[in-house]
C-alpha positions as CSV (number, residue, x, y, z in Angstrom):
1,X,44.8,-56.3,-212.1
2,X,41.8,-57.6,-209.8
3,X,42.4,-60.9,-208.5
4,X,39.4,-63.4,-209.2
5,X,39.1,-63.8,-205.2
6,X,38.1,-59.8,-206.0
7,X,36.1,-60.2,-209.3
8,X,32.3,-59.5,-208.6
9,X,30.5,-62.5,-210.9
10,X,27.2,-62.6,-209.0
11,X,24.4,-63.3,-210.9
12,X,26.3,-62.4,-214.0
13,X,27.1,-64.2,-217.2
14,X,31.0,-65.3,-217.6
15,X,32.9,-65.0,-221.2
16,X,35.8,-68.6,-219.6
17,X,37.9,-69.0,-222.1
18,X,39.9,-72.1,-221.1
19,X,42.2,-74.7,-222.5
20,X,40.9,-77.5,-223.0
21,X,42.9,-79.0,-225.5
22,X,42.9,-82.2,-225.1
23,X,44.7,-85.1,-226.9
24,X,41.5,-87.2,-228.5
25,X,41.9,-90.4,-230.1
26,X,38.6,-91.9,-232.0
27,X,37.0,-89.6,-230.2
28,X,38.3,-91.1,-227.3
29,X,40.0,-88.2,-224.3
30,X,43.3,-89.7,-223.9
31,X,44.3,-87.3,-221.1
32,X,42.0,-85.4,-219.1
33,X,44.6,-83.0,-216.8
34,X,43.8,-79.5,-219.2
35,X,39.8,-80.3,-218.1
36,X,40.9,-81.3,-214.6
37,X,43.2,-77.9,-214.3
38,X,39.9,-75.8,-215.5
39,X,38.0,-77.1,-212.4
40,X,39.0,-74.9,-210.2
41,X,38.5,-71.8,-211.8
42,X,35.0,-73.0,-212.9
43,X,33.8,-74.0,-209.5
44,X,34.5,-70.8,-207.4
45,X,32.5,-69.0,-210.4
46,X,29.7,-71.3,-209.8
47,X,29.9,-70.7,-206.5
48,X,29.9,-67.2,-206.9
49,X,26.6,-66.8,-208.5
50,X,27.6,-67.1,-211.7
51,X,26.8,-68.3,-215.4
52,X,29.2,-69.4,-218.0
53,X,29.8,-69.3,-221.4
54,X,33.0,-71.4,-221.8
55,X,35.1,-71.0,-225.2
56,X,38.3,-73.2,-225.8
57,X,40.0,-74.5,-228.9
58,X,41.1,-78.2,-230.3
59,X,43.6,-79.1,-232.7
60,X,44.5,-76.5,-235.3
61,X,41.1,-76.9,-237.5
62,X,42.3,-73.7,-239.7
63,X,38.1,-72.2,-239.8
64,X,36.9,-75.7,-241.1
65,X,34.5,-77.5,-238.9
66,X,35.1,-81.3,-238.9
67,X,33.7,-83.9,-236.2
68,X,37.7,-84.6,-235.6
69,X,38.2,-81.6,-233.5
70,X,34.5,-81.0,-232.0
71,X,34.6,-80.5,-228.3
72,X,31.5,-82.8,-227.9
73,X,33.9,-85.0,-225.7
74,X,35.2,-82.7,-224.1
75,X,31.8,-81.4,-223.1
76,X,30.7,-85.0,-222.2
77,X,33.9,-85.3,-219.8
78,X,33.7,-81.8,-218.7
79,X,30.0,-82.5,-217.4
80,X,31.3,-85.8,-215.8
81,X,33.4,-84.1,-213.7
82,X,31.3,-80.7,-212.3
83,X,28.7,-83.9,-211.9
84,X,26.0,-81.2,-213.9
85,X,24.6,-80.9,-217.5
86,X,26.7,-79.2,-219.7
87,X,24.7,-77.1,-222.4
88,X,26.9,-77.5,-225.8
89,X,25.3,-75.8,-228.9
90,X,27.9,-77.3,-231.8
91,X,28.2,-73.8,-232.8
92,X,31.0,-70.7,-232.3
93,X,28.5,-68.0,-233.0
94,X,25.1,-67.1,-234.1
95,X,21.5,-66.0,-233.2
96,X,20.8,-69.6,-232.2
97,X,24.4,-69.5,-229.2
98,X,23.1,-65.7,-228.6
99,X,19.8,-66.9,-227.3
100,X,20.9,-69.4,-225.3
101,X,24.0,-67.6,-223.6
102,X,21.3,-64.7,-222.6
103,X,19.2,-66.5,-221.4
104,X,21.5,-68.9,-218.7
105,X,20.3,-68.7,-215.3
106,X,23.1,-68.4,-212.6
107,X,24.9,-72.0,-212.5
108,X,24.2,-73.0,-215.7
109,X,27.2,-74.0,-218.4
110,X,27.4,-73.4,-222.4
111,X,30.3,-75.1,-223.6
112,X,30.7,-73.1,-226.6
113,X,32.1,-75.4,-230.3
114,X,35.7,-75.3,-231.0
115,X,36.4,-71.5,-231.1
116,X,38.8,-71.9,-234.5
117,X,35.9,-73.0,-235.9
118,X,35.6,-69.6,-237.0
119,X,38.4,-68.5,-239.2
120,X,38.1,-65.1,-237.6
121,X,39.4,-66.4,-233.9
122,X,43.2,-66.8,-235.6
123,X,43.1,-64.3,-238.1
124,X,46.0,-62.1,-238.5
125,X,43.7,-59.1,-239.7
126,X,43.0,-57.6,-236.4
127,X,39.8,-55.8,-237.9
128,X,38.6,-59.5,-238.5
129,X,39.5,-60.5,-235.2
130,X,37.4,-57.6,-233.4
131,X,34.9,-57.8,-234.9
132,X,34.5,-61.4,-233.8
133,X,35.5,-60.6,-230.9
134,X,32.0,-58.2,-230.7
135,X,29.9,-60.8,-231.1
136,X,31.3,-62.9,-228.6
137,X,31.0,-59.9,-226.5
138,X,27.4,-60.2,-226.4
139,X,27.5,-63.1,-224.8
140,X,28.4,-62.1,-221.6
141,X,29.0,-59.3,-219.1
142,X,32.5,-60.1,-218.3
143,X,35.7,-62.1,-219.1
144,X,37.6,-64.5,-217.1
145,X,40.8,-65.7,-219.0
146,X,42.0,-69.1,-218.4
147,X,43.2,-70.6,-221.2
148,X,46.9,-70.8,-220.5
149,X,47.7,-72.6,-222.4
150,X,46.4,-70.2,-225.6
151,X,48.0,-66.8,-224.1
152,X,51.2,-66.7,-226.3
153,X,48.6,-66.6,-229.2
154,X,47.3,-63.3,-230.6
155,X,43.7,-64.9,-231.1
156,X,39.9,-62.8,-231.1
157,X,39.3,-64.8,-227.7
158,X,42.0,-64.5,-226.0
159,X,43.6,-61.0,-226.8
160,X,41.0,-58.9,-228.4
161,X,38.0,-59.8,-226.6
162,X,39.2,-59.1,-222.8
163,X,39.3,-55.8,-223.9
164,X,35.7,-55.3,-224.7
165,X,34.7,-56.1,-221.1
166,X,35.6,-56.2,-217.1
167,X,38.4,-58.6,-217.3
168,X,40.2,-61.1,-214.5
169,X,42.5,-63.8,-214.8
170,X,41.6,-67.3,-214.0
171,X,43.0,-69.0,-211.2
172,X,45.0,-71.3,-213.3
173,X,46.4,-68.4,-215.4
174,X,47.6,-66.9,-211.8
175,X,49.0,-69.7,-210.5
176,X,50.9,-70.5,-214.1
177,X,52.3,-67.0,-213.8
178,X,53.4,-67.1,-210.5
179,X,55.1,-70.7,-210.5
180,X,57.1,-68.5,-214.1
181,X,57.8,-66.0,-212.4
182,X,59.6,-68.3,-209.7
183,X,61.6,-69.9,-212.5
184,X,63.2,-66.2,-213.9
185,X,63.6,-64.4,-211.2
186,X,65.8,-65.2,-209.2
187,X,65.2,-69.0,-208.9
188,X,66.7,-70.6,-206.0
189,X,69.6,-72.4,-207.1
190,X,71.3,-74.8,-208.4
191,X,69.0,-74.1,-211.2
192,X,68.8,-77.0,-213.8
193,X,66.6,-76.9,-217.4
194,X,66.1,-80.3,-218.7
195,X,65.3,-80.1,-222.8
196,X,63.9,-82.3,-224.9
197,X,61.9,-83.1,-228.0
198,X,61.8,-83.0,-231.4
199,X,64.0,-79.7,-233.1
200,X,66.4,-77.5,-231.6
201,X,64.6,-74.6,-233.9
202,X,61.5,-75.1,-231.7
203,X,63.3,-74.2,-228.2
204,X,66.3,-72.2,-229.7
205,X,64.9,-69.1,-228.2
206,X,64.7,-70.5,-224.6
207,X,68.3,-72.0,-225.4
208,X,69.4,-68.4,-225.6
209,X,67.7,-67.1,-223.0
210,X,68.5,-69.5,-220.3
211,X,72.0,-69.6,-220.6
212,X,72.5,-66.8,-219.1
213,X,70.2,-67.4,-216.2
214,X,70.8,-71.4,-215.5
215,X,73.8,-73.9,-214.3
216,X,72.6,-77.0,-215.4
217,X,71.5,-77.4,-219.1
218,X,70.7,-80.9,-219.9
219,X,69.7,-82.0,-223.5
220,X,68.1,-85.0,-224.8
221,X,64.8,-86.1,-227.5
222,X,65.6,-86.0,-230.9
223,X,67.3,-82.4,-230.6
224,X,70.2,-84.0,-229.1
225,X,71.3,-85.5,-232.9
226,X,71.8,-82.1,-233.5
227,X,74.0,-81.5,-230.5
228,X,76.2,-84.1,-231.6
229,X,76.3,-83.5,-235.1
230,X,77.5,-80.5,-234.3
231,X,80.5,-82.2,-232.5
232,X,81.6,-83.9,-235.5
233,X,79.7,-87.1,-234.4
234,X,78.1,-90.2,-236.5
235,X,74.5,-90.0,-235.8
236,X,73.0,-92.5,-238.3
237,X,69.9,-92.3,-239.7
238,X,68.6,-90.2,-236.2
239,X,66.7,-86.7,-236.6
240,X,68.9,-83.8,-237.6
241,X,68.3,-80.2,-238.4
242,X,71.2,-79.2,-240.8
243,X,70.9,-75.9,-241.2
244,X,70.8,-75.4,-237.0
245,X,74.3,-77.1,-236.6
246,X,76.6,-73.9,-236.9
247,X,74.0,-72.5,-234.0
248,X,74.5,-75.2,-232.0
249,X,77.8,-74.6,-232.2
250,X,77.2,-71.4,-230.9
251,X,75.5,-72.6,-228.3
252,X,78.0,-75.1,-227.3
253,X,80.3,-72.9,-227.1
254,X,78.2,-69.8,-225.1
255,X,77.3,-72.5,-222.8
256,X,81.2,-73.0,-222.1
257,X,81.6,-69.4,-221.7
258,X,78.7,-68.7,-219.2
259,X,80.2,-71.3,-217.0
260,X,77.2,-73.2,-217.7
261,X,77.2,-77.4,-217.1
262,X,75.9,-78.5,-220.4
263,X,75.5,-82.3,-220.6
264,X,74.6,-84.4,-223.6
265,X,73.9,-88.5,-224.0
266,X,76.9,-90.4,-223.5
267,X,74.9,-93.4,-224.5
268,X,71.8,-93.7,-227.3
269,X,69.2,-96.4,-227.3
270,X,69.2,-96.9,-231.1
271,X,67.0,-99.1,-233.6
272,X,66.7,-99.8,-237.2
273,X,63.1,-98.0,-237.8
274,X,60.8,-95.5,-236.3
275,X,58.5,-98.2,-234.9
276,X,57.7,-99.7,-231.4
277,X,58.4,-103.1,-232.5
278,X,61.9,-102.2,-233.4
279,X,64.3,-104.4,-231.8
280,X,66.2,-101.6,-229.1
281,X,70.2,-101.7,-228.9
282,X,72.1,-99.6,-226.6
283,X,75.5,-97.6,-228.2
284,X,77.8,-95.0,-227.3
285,X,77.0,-91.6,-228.2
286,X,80.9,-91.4,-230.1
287,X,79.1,-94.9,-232.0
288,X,76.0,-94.7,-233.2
289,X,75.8,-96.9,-236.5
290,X,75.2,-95.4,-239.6
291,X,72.3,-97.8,-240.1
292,X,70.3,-96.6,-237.4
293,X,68.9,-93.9,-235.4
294,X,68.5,-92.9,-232.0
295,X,64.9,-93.0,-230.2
296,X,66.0,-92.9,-226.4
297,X,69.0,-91.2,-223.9
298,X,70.8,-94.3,-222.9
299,X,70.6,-95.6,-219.2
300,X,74.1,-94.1,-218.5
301,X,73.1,-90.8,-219.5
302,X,69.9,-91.0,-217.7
303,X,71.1,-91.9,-214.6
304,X,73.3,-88.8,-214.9
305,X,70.8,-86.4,-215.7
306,X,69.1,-87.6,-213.0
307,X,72.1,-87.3,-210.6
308,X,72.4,-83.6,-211.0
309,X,68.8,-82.6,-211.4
310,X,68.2,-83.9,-207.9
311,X,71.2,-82.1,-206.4
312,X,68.8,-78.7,-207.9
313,X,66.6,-76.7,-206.1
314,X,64.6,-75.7,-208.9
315,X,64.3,-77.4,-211.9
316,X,62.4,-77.1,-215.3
317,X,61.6,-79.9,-218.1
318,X,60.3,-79.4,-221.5
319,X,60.2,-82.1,-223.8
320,X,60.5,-86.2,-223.3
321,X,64.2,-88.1,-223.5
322,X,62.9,-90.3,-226.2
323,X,60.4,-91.5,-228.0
324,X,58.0,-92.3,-224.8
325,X,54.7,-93.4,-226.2
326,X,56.8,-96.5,-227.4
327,X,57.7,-98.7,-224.3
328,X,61.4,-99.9,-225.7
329,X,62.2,-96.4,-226.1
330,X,60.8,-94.6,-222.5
331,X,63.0,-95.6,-220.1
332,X,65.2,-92.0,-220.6
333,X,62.4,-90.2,-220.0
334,X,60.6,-91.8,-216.8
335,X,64.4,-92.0,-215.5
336,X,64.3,-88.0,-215.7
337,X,60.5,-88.0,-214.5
338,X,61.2,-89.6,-211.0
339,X,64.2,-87.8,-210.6
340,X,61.9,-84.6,-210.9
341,X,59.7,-85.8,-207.6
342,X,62.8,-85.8,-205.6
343,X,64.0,-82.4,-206.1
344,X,63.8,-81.1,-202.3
345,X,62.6,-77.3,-204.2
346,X,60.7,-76.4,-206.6
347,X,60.4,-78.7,-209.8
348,X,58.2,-77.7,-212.9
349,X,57.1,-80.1,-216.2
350,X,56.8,-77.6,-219.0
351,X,53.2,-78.5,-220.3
352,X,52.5,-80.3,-223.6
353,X,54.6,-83.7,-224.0
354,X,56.0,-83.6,-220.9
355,X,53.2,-83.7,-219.3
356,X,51.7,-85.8,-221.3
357,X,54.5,-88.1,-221.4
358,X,54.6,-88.3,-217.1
359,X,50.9,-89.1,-217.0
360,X,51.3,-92.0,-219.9
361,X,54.2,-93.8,-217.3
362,X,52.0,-93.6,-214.0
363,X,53.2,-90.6,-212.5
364,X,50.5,-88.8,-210.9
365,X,50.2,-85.1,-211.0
366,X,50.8,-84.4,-207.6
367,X,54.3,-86.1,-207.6
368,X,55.8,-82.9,-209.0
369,X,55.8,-78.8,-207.7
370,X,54.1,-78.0,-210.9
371,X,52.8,-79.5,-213.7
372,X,52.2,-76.6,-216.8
373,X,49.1,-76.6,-218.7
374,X,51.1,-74.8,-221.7
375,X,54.0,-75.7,-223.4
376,X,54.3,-73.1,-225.8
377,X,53.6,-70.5,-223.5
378,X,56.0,-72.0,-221.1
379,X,58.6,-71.6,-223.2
380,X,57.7,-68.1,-224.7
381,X,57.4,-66.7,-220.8
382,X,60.9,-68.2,-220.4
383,X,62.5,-66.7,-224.1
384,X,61.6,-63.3,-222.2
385,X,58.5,-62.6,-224.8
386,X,55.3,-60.8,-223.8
387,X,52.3,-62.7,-224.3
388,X,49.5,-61.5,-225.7
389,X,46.5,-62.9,-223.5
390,X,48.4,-61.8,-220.5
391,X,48.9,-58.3,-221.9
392,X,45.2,-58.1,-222.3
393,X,44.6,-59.7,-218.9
394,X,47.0,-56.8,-217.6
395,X,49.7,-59.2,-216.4
């Protein structure tokens, strides 16, 4: 695949498909980093002579057009930063965004509206998706795909329309490949995976997978009430998933026969409600009262997650401790964060809440090796799956 050091873009008109996905609250960017990762790709193409036509994606509007999920801010931010005017049309499609993309003069941006806008950009009917895919073909002589973010999905953008043009990966695709690459095969070890979040269901696959490749395993988030329900334990009122607890027994016990070092909370930070006012208590993980549930790793276990990810030379996170965006509940979880910028090799945050979460406690982005723009694709790379936009990009 030609590298897009290699790409010829002069004078020519630039299909970008980014990710610019950005958390928005009242219309208000609450973290800028997917934007700020896009620079770089959309600078050297400037440089280069080029115009763009720049499609990304918001939210999950299901082909329904609300103000919500417009990328109006994102164009307003995006135009802040390249310190240049940003042409943004409020449409996906049509004569009206065919005019103007043929018509860009070399430098000029169109910011193109919310690409799932359009129904046809998700679709599972790949005749529907091509032929969307055609007209966004028109408006431009080649494709550049950066939207990492995006590449797990089998989208019109991102899978079918690379292959009606000359094609390149982004910068930030490259780079997110080669820092994956560096976490499966053969990672310099110790090799430590810290997990996190919400359901076990939602990393099960990269569970599997990395047993067999990891020493360290370290659980915490919500997920970890399943871990311990599955060791018999009290675990209150906390988040559970049921039907995943004779799994997790599996994977307890594959973990024990891979050799693997799998360590769960010894202590839970614990409160009577899902709020951040809740008044915080600290328990042992054998103890949690039936009453409550648990929101945070405790300080103990914290401390020893971080002990053994800094003894790692390469280390991956996915998913905060605990609920972070509430202050009594994100100590776990900026414990494991600052841990991460003193691995003396290569440490990588996993995209989507991590991220998220280590920008939220005052971590800047250069504090870690690598900070992913795509959680989900993160963790697809890592289950071993192929991803679509990187099979169309020829990676």
């Amino acid at each position: 695949m030609t590298s897009l050091s290699d790409f010829d873009v002069a004078g020519k008109r630039v299909f970008l498909r980014c990710d610019l996905n950005v958390p928005l609250k009242d219309g208000v960017i609450k973290d800028d980093g997917r934007i700020k990762a896009s620079l770089p790709t959309i600078e050297l193409l400037l440089e280069r002579g080029a115009s763009l036509v720049i499609a990304a994606h918001l939210g999950r509007p299901k082909g329904i057009a609300t103000t919500e999920l417009s990328l109006a801010p994102v164009a307003k931010r995006l135009g802040e930063l390249l310190g240049r005017e940003i042409l943004f049309t409020g449409d996906v499609t049509g004569d009206g965004v065919t005019a103007i993309a043929q018509n860009l003069q070399s430098g000029q941006i169109l910011l193109l509206e919310n690409i799932r806008f359009s129904a046809a950009e998700t679709s599972k009917d790949e005749t529907e998706r091509a032929a969307f895919a055609a007209k966004l073909a028109l408006l431009a002589d080649v494709y550049v795909g950066d939207g990492f973010g995006a590449v797990h999905r089998k989208h019109s953008s991102v899978y079918d329309l690379p292959k009606l043009l000359p094609r390149c990966a982004g910068l930030l695709v490259e780079a997110e490949v080669e820092v994956l690459k560096k976490l499966t095969q053969s990672p310099a070890r110790p090799y430590g995976v810290i997990l996190g979040g919400a359901k076990v269901s939602d990393k099960l696959g990269v569970i599997e997978n990395l047993l067999g490749k990891v020493d360290v395993l370290a659980i915490g988030g919500g997920m970890v009430f399943t871990f311990l329900a599955a060791q018999d334990k009290e675990i209150g009122t906390s988040l559970v998933e049921t039907e995943m607890i004779d799994v997790v027994k599996g994977l307890i016990a594959s973990a024990a026969d891979k050799g693997v070092q799998l360590i769960l909370p010894t202590d839970i930070v614990v409160a009577p409600a899902f709020s951040a006012d809740a008044k915080p208590t600290l328990v042992s993980a054998d103890d949690i009262p039936a009453d409550q549930m648990g929101l945070d790793i405790g300080p103990a276990s914290a401390a020893l997650f971080a002990y053994e990810i800094e003894k790692c030379a390469t280390v991956f996170w996915n998913g905060p401790m605990g609920v972070f965006e509430f202050a009594n509940f994100s100590a776990g979880t900026k414990t494991v964060a600052t841990a991460l910028t003193k691995v003396s090799g290569i440490s990588v945050v996993g995209g989507g809440d991590s991220a998220a979460a280590v920008r939220a406690l005052g971590f800047a982005d250069s504090d870690f090796g690598y900070i992913s723009t795509g959680g989900g694709a993160s963790l697809e790379y890592l289950e071993g799956k192929e991803l679509p936009g990187l099979l169309a990009l020829g990676l």
